[in-house]
C-alpha positions as CSV (number, residue, x, y, z in Angstrom):
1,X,-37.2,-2.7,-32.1
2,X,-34.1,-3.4,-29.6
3,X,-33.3,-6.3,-28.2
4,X,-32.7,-7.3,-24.8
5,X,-29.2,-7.3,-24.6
6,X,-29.1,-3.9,-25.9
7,X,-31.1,-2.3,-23.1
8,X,-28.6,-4.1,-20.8
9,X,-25.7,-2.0,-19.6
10,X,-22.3,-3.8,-20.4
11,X,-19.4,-2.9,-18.1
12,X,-15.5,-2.8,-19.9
13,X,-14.1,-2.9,-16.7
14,X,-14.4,-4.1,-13.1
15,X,-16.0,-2.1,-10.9
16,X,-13.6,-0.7,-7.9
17,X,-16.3,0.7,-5.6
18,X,-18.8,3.6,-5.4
19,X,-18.0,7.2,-6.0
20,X,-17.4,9.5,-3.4
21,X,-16.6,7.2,-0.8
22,X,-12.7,7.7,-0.8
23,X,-12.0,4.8,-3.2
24,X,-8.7,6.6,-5.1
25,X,-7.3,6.6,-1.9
26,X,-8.4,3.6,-0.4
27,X,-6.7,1.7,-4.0
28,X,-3.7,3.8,-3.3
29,X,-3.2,2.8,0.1
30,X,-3.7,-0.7,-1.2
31,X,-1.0,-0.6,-4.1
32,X,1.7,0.8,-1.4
33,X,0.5,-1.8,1.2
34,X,1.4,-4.3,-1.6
35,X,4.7,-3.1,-2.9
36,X,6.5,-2.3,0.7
37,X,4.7,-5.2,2.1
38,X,6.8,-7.9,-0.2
39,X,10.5,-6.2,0.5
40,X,12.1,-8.7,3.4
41,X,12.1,-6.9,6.4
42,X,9.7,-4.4,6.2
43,X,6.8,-5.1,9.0
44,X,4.2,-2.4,9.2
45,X,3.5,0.6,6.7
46,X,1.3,3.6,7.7
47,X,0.4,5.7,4.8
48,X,-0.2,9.7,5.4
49,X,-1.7,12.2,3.1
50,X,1.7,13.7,2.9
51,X,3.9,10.6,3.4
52,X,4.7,6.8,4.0
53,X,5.9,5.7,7.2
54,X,8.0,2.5,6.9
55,X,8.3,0.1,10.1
56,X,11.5,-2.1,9.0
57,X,14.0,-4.4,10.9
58,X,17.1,-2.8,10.2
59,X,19.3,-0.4,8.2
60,X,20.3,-2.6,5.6
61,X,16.6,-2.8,4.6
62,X,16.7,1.0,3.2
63,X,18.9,-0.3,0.4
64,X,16.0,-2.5,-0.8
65,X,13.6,0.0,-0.6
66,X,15.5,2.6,-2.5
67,X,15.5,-0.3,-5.5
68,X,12.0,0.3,-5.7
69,X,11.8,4.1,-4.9
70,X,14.9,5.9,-5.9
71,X,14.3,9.1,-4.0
72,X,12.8,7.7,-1.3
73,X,9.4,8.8,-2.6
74,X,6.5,7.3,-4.0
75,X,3.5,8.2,-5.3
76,X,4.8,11.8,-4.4
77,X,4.8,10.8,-1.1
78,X,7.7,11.1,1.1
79,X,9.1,7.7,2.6
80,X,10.3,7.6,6.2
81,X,11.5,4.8,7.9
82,X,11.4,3.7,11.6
83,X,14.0,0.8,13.0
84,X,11.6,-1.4,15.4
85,X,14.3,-4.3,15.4
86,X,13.5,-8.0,14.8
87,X,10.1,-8.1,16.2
88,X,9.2,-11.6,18.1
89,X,6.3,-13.5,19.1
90,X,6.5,-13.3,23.0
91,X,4.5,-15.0,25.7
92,X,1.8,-13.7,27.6
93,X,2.1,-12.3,31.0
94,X,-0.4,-13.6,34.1
């Protein structure tokens, strides 16, 4: 006779989401989110099937990404940059 527990399925990981819904890509997206998202300076990312847009303050913040992607790739993706400046809350206009 089995038990209980036995019938019961045991996981050995946690689960990331349901198959065939896009979730490799959606955990991808995620992970670069999470690395560009920590360099100082670096305010928006936009992530492409073929390649990584960057939205950063300044030049000097290409140095800091190239410490954590050499070639400026990652993932085989091809990093880009775009200079938007210091970007500031601003008031509303009536």
């Amino acid at each position: 006779m089995s038990s209980d527990k036995s019938k019961k399925r045991q996981r050995t990981s946690r689960p990331i989401g349901l198959d065939g819904c896009g979730t490799p890509e959606l955990v991808l997206k995620a992970e670069i989110v999470r690395r560009f998202t920590r360099i100082d300076g670096v305010f928006g990312t936009e992530v492409k099937p073929d390649r990584i847009i960057l939205r950063i303050r300044d030049e000097k913040v290409i140095d800091e990404i190239k410490k954590v992607a050499p070639n400026m790739t990652y993932m085989n993706r091809q990093i880009e940059t775009v200079v938007t400046g210091v970007i500031k809350k601003r008031k509303a206009q009536s």
